[in-house]
PDB file with one MODEL, atoms N, CA, C and O in Angstrom:
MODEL        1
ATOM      1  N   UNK A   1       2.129   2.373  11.356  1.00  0.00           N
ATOM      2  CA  UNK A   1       2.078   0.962  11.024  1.00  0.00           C
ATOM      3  C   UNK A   1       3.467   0.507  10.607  1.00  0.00           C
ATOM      4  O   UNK A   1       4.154   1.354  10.036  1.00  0.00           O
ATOM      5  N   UNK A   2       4.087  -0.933  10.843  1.00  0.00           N
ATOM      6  CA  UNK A   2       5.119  -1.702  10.636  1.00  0.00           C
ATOM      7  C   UNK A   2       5.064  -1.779   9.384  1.00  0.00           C
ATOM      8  O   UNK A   2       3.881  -1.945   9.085  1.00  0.00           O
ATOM      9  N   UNK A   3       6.005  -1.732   8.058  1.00  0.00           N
ATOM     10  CA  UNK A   3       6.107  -1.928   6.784  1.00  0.00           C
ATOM     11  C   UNK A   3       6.360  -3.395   6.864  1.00  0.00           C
ATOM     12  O   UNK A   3       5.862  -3.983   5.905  1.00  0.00           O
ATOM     13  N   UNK A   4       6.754  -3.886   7.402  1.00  0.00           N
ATOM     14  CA  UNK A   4       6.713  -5.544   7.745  1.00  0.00           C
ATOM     15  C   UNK A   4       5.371  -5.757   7.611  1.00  0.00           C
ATOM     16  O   UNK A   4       5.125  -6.204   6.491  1.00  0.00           O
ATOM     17  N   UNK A   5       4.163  -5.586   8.463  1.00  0.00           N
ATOM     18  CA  UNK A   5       3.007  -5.657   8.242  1.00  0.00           C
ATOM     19  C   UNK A   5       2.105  -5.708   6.876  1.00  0.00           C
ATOM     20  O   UNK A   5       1.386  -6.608   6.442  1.00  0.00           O
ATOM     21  N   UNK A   6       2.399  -4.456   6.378  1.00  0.00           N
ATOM     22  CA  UNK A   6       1.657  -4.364   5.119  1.00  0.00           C
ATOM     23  C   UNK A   6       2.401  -4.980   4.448  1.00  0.00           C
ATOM     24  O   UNK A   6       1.668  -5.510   3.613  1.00  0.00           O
ATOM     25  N   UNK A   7       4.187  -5.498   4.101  1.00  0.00           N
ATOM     26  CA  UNK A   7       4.736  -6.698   3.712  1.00  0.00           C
ATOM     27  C   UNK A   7       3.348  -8.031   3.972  1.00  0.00           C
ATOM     28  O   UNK A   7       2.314  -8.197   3.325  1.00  0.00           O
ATOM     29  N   UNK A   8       3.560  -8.331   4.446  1.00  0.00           N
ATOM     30  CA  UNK A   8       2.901  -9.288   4.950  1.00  0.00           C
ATOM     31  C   UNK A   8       1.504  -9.563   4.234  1.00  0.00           C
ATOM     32  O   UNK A   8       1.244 -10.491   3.467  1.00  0.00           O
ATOM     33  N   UNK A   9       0.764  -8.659   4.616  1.00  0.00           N
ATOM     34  CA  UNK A   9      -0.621  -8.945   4.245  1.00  0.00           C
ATOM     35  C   UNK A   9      -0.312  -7.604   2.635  1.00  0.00           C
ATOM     36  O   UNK A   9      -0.597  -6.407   2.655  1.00  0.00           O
ATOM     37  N   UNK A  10       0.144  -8.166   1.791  1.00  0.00           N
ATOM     38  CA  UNK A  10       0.188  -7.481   0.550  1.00  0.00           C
ATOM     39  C   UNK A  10      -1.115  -7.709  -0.042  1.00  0.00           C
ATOM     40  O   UNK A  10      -1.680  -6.668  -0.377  1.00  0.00           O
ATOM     41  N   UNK A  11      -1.661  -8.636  -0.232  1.00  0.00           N
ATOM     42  CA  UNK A  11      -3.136  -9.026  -1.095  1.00  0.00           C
ATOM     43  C   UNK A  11      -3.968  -7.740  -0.315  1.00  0.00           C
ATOM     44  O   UNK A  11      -4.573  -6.910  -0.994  1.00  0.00           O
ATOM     45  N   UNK A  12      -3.935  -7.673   1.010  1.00  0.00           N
ATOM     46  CA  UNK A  12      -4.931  -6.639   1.171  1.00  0.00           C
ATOM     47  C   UNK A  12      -4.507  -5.337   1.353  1.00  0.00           C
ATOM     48  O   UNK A  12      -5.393  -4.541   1.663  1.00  0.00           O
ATOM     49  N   UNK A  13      -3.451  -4.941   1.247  1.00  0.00           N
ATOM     50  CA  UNK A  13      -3.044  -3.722   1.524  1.00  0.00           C
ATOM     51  C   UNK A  13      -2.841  -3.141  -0.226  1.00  0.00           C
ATOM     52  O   UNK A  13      -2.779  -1.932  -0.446  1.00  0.00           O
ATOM     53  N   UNK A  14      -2.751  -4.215  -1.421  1.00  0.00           N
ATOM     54  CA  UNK A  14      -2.982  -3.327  -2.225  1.00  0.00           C
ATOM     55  C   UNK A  14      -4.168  -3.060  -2.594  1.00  0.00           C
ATOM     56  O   UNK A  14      -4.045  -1.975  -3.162  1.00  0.00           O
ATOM     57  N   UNK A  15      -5.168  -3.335  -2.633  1.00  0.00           N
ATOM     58  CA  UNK A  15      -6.523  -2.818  -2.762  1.00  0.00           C
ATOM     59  C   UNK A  15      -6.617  -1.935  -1.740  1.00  0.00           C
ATOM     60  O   UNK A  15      -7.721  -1.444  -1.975  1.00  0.00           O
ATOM     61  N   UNK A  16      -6.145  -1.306  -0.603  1.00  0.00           N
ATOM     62  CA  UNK A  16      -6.043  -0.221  -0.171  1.00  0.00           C
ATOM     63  C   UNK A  16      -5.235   1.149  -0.643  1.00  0.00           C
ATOM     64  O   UNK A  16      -5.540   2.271  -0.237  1.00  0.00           O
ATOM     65  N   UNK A  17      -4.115   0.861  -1.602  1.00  0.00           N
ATOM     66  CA  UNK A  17      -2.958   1.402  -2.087  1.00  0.00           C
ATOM     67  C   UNK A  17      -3.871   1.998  -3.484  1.00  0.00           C
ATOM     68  O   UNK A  17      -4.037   3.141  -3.911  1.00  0.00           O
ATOM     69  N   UNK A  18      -4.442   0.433  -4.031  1.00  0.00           N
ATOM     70  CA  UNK A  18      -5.581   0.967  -5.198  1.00  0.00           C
ATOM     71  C   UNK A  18      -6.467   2.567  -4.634  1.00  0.00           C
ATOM     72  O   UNK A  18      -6.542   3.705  -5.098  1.00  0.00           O
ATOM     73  N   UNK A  19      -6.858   2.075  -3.771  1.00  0.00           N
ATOM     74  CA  UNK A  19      -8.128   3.357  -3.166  1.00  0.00           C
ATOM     75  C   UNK A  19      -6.881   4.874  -3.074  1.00  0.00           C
ATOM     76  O   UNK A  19      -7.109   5.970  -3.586  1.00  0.00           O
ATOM     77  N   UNK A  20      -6.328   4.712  -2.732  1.00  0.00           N
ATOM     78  CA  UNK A  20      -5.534   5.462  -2.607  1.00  0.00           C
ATOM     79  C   UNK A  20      -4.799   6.343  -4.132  1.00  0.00           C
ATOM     80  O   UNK A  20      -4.806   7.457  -4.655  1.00  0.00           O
ATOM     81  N   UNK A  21      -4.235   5.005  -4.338  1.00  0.00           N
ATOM     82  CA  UNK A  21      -3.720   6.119  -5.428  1.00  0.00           C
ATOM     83  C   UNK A  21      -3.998   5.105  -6.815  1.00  0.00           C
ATOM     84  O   UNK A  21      -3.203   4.228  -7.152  1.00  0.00           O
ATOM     85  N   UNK A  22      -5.329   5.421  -7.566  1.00  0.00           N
ATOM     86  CA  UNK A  22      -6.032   5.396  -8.626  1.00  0.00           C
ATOM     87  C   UNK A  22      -5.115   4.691  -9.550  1.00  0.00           C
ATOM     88  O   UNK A  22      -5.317   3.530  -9.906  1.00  0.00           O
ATOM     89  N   UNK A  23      -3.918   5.536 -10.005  1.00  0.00           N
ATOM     90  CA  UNK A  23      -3.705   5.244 -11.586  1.00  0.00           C
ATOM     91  C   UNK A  23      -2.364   4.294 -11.013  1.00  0.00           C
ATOM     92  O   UNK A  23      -1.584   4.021 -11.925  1.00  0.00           O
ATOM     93  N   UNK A  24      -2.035   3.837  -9.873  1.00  0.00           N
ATOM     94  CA  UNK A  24      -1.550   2.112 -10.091  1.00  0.00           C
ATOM     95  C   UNK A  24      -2.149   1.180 -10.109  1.00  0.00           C
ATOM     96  O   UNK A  24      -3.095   0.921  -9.365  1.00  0.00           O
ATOM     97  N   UNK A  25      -1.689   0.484 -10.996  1.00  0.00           N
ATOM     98  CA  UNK A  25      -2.476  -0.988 -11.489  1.00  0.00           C
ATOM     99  C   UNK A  25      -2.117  -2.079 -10.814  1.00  0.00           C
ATOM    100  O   UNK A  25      -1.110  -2.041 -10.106  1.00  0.00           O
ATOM    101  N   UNK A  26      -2.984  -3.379 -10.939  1.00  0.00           N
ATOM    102  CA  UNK A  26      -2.641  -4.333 -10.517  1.00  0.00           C
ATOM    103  C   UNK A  26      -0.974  -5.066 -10.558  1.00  0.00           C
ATOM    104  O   UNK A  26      -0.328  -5.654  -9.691  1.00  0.00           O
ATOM    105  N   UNK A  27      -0.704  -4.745 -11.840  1.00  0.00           N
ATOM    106  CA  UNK A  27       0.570  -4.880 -12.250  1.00  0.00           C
ATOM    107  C   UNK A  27       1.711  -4.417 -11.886  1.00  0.00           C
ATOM    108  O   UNK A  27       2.791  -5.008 -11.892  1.00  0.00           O
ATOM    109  N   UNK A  28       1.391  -2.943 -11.439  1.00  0.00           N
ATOM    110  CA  UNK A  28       2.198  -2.101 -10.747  1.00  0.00           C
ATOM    111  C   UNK A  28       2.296  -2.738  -9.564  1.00  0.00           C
ATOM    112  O   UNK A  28       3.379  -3.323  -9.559  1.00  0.00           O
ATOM    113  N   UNK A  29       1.538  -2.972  -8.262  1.00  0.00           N
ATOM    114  CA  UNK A  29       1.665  -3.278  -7.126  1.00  0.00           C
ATOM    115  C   UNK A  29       2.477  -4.781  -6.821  1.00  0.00           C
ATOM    116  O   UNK A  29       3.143  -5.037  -5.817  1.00  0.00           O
ATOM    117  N   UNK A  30       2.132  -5.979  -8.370  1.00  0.00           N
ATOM    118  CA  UNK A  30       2.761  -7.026  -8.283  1.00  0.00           C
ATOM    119  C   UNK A  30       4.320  -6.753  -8.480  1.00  0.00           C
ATOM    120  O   UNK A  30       5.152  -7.395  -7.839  1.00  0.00           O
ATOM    121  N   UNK A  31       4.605  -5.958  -9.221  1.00  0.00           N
ATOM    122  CA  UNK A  31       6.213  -5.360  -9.677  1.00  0.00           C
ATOM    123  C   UNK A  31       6.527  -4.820  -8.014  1.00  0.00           C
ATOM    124  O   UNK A  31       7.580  -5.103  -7.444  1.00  0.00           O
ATOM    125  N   UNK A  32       5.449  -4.021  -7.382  1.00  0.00           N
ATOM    126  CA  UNK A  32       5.916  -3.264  -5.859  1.00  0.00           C
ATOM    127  C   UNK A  32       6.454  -4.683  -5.187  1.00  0.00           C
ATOM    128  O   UNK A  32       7.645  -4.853  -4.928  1.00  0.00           O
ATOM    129  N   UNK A  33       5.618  -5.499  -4.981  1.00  0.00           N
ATOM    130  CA  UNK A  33       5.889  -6.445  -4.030  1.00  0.00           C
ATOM    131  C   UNK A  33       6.113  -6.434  -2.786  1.00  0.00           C
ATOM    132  O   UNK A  33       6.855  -7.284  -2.295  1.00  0.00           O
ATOM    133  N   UNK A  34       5.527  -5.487  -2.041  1.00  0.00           N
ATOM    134  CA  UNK A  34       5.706  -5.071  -1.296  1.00  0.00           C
ATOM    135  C   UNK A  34       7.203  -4.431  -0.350  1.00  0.00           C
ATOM    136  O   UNK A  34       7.590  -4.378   0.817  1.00  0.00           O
ATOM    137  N   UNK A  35       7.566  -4.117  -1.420  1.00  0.00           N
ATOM    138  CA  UNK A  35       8.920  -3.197  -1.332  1.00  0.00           C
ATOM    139  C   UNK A  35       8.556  -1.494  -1.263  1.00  0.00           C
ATOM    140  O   UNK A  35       8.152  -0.739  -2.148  1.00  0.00           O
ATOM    141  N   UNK A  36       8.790  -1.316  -0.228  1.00  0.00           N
ATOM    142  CA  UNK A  36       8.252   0.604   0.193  1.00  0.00           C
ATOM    143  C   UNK A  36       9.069   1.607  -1.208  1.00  0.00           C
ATOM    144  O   UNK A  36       8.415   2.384  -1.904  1.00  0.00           O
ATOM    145  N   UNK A  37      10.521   1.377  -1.382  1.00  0.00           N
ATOM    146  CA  UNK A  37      10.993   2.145  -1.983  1.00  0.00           C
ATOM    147  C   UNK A  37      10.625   1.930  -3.442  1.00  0.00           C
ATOM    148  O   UNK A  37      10.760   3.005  -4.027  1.00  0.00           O
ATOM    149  N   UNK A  38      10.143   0.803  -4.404  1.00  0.00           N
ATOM    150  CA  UNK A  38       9.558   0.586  -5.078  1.00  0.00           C
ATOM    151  C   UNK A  38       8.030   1.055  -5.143  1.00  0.00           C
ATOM    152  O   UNK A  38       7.663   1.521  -6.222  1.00  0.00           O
ATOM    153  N   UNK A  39       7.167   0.986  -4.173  1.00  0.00           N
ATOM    154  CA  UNK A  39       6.309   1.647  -4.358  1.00  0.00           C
ATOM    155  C   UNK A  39       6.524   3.402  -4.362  1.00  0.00           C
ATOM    156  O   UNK A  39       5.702   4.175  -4.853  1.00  0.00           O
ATOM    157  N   UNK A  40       7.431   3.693  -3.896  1.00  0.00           N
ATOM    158  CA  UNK A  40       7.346   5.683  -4.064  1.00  0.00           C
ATOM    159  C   UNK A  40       7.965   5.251  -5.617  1.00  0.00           C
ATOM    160  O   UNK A  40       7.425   6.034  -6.399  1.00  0.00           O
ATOM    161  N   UNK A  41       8.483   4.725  -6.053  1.00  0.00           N
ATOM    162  CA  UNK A  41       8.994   4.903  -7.807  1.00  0.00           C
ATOM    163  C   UNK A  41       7.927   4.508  -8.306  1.00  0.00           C
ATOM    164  O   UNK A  41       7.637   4.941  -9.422  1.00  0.00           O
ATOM    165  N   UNK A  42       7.168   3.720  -7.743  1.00  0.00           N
ATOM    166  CA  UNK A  42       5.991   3.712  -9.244  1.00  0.00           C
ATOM    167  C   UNK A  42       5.099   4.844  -9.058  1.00  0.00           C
ATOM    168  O   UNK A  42       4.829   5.403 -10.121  1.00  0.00           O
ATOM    169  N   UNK A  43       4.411   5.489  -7.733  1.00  0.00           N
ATOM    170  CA  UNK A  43       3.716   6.535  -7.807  1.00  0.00           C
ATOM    171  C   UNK A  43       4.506   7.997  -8.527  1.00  0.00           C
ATOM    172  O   UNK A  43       4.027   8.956  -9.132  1.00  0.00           O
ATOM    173  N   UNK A  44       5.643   7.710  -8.214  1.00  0.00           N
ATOM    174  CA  UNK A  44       6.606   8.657  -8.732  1.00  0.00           C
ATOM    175  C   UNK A  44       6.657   8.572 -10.424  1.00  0.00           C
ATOM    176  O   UNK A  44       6.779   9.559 -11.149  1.00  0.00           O
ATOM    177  N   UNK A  45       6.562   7.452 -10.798  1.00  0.00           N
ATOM    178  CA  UNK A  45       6.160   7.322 -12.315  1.00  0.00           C
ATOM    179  C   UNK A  45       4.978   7.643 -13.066  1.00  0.00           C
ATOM    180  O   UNK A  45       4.905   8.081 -14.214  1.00  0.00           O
ATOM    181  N   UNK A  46       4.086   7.368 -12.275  1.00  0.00           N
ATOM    182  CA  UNK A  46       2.445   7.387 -12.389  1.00  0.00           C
ATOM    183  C   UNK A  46       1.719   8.930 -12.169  1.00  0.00           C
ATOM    184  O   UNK A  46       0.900   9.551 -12.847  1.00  0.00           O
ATOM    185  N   UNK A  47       2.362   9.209 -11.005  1.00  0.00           N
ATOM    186  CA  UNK A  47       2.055  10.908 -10.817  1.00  0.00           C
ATOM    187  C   UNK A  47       3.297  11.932 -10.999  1.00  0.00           C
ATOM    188  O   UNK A  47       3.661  12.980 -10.465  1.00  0.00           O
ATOM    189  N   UNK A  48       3.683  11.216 -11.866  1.00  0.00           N
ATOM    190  CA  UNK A  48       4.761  12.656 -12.602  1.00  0.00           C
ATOM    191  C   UNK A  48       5.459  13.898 -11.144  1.00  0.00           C
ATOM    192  O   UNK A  48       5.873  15.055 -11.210  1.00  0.00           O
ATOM    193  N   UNK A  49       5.309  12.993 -10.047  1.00  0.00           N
ATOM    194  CA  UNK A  49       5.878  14.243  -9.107  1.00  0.00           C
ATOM    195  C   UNK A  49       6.879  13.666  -8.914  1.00  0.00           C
ATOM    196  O   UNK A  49       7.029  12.600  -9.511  1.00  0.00           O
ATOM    197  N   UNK A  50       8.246  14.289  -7.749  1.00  0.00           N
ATOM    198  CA  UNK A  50       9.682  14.115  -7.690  1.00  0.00           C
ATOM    199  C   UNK A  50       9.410  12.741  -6.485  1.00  0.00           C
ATOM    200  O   UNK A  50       8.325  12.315  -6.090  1.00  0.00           O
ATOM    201  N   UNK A  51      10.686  12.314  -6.139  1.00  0.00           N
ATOM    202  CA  UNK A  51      11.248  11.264  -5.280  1.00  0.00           C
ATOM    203  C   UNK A  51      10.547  11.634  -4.167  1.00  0.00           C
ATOM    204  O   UNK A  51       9.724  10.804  -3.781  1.00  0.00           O
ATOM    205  N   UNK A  52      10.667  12.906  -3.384  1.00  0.00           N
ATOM    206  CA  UNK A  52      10.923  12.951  -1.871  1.00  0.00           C
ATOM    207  C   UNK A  52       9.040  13.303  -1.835  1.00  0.00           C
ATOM    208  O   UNK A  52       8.481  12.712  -0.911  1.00  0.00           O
ATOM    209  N   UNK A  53       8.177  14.106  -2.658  1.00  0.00           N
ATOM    210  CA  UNK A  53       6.615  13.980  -2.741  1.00  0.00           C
ATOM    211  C   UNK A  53       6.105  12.645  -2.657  1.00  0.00           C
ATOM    212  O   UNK A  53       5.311  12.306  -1.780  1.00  0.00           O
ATOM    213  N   UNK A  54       6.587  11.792  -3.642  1.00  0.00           N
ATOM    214  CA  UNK A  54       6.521  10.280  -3.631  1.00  0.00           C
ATOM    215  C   UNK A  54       6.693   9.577  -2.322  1.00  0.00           C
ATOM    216  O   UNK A  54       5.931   8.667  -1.995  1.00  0.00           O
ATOM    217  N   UNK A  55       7.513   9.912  -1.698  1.00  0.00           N
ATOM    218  CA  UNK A  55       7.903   9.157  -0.626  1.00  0.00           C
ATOM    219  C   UNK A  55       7.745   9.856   0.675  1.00  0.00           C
ATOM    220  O   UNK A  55       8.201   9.368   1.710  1.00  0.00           O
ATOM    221  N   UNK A  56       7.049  11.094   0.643  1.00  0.00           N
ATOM    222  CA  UNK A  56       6.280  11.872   1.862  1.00  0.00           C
ATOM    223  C   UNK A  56       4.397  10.937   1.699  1.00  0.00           C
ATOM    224  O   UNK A  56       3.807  10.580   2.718  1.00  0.00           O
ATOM    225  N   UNK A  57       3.865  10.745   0.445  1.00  0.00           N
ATOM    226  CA  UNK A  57       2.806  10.252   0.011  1.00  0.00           C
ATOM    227  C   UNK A  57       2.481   9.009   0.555  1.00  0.00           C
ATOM    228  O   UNK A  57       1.316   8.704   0.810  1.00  0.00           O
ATOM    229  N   UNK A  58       3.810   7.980   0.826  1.00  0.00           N
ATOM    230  CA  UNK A  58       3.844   6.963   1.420  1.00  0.00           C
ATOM    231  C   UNK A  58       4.233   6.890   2.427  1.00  0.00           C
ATOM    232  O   UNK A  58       4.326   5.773   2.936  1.00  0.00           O
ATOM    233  N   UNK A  59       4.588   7.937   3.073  1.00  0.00           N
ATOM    234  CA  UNK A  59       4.946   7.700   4.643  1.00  0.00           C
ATOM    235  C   UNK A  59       3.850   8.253   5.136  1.00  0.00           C
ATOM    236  O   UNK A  59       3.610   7.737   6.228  1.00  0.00           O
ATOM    237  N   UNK A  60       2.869   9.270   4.774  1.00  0.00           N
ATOM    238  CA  UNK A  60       1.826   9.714   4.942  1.00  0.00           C
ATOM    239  C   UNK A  60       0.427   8.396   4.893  1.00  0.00           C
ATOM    240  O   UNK A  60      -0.450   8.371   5.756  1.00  0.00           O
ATOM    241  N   UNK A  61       0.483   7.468   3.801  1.00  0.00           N
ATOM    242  CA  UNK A  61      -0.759   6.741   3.975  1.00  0.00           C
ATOM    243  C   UNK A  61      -0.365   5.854   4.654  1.00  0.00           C
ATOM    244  O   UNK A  61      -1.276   5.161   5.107  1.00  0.00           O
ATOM    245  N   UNK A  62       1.272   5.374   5.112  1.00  0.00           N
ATOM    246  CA  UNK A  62       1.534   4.228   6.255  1.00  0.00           C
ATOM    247  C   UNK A  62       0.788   4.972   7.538  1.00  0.00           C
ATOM    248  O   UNK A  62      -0.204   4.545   8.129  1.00  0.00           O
ATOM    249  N   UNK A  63       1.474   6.122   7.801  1.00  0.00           N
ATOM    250  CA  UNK A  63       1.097   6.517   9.298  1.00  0.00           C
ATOM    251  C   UNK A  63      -0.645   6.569   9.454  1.00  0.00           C
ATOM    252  O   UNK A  63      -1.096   6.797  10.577  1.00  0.00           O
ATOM    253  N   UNK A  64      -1.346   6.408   8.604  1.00  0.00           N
ATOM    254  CA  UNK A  64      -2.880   6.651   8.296  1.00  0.00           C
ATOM    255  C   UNK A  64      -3.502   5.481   8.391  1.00  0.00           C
ATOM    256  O   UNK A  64      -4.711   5.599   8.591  1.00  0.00           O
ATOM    257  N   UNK A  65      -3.076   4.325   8.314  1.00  0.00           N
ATOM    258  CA  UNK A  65      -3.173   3.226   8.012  1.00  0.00           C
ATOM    259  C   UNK A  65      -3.329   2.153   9.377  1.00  0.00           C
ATOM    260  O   UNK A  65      -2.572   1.227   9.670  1.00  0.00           O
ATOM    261  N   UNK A  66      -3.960   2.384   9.742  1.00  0.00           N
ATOM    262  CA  UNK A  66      -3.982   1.500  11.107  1.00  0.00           C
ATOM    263  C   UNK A  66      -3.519  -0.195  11.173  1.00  0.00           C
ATOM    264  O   UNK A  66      -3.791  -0.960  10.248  1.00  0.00           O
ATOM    265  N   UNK A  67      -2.791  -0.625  12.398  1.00  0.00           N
ATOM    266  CA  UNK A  67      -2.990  -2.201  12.732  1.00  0.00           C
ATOM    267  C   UNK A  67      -4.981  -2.442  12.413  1.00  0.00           C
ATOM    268  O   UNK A  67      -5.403  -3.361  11.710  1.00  0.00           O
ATOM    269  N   UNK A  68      -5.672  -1.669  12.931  1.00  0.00           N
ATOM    270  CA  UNK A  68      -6.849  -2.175  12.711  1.00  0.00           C
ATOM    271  C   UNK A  68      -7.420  -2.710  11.431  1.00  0.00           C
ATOM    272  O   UNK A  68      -7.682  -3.904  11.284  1.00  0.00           O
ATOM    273  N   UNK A  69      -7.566  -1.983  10.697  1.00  0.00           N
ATOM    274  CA  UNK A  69      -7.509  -2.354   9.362  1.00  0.00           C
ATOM    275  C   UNK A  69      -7.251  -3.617   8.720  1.00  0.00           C
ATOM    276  O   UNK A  69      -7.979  -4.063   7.833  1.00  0.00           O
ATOM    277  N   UNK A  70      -6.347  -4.129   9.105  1.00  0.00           N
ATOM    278  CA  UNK A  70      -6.213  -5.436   8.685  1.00  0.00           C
ATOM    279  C   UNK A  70      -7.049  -6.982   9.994  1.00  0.00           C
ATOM    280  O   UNK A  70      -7.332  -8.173   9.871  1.00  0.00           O
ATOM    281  N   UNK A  71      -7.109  -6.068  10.955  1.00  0.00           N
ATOM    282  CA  UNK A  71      -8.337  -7.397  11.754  1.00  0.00           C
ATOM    283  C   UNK A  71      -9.351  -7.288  11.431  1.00  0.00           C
ATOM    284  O   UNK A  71     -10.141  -8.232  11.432  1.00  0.00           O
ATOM    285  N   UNK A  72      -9.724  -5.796  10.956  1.00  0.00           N
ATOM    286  CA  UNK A  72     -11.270  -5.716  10.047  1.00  0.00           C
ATOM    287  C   UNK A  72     -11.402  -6.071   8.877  1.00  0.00           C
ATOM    288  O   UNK A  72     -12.467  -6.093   8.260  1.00  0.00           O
ATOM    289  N   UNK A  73     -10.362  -6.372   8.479  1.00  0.00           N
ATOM    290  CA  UNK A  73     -11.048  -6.730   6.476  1.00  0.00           C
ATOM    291  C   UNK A  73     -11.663  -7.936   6.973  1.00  0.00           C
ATOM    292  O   UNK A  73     -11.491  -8.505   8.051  1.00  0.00           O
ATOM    293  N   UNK A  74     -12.502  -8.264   5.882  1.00  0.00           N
ATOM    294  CA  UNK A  74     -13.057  -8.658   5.083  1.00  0.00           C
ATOM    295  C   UNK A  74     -12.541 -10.830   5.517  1.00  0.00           C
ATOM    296  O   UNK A  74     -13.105 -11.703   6.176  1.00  0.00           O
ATOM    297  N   UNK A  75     -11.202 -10.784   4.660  1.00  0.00           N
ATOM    298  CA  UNK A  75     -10.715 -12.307   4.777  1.00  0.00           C
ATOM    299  C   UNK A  75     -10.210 -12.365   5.901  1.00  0.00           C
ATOM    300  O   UNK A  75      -9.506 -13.373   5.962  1.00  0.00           O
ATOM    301  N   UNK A  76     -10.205 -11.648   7.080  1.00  0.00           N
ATOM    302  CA  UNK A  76     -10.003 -12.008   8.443  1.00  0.00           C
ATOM    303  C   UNK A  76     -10.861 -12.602   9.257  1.00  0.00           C
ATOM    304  O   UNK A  76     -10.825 -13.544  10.049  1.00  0.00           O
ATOM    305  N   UNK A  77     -12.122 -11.365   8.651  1.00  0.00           N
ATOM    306  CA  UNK A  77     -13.571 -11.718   9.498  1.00  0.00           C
ATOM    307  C   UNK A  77     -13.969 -13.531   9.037  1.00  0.00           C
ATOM    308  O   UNK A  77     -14.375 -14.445   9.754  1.00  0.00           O
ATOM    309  N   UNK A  78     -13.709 -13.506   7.868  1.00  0.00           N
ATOM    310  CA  UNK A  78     -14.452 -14.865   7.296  1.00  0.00           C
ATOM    311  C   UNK A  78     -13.315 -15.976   8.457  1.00  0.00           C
ATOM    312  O   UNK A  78     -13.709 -16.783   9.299  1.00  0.00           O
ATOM    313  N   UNK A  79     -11.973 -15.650   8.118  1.00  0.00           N
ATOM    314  CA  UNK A  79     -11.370 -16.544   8.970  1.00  0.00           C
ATOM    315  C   UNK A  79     -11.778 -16.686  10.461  1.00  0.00           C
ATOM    316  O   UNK A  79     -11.442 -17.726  11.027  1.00  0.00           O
ATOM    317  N   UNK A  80     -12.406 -15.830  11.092  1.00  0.00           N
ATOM    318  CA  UNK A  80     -12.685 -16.150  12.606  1.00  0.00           C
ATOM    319  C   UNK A  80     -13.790 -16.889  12.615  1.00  0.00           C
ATOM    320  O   UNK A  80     -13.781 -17.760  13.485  1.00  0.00           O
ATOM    321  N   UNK A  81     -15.048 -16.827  11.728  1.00  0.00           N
ATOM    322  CA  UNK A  81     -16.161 -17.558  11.636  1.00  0.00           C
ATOM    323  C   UNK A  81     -15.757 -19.018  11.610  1.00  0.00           C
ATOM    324  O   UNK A  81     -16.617 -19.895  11.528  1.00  0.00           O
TER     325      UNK A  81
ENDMDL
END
């Protein structure tokens, strides 16, 4: 997936980021802003592991993460109705 993308649709990609990794908060993800290297520092803060775990963690749930995903949520579907 394009990090432009999940830029983009941030409202729904952090409630996916939530599912993912538990102990960031709402607060955390508004501080991310959808900035990639900001998000490996806060998981990197949050799960006490190093830089490059952090940022294998997030290149790992991008590549996992389908274009689909976002034509299936939820406020897409309502928008086509």
């Amino acid at each position: 997936m394009n990090w432009d993308r999940i830029e983009g649709n941030w409202k729904q990609a952090k409630g996916k980021m939530i599912e993912q990794w538990g102990k960031l908060t709402d607060d955390d993800l508004d501080v991310v802003a959808g900035r990639r290297e900001q998000l490996a520092g806060k998981i990197q803060e949050r799960y006490g592991c190093a830089k490059d775990e952090a940022e294998r963690q997030v290149a790992e749930w991008e590549r996992r993460v389908g274009d689909d995903w976002f034509d299936s949520s939820p406020d897409k579907k309502q928008k086509r109705h």
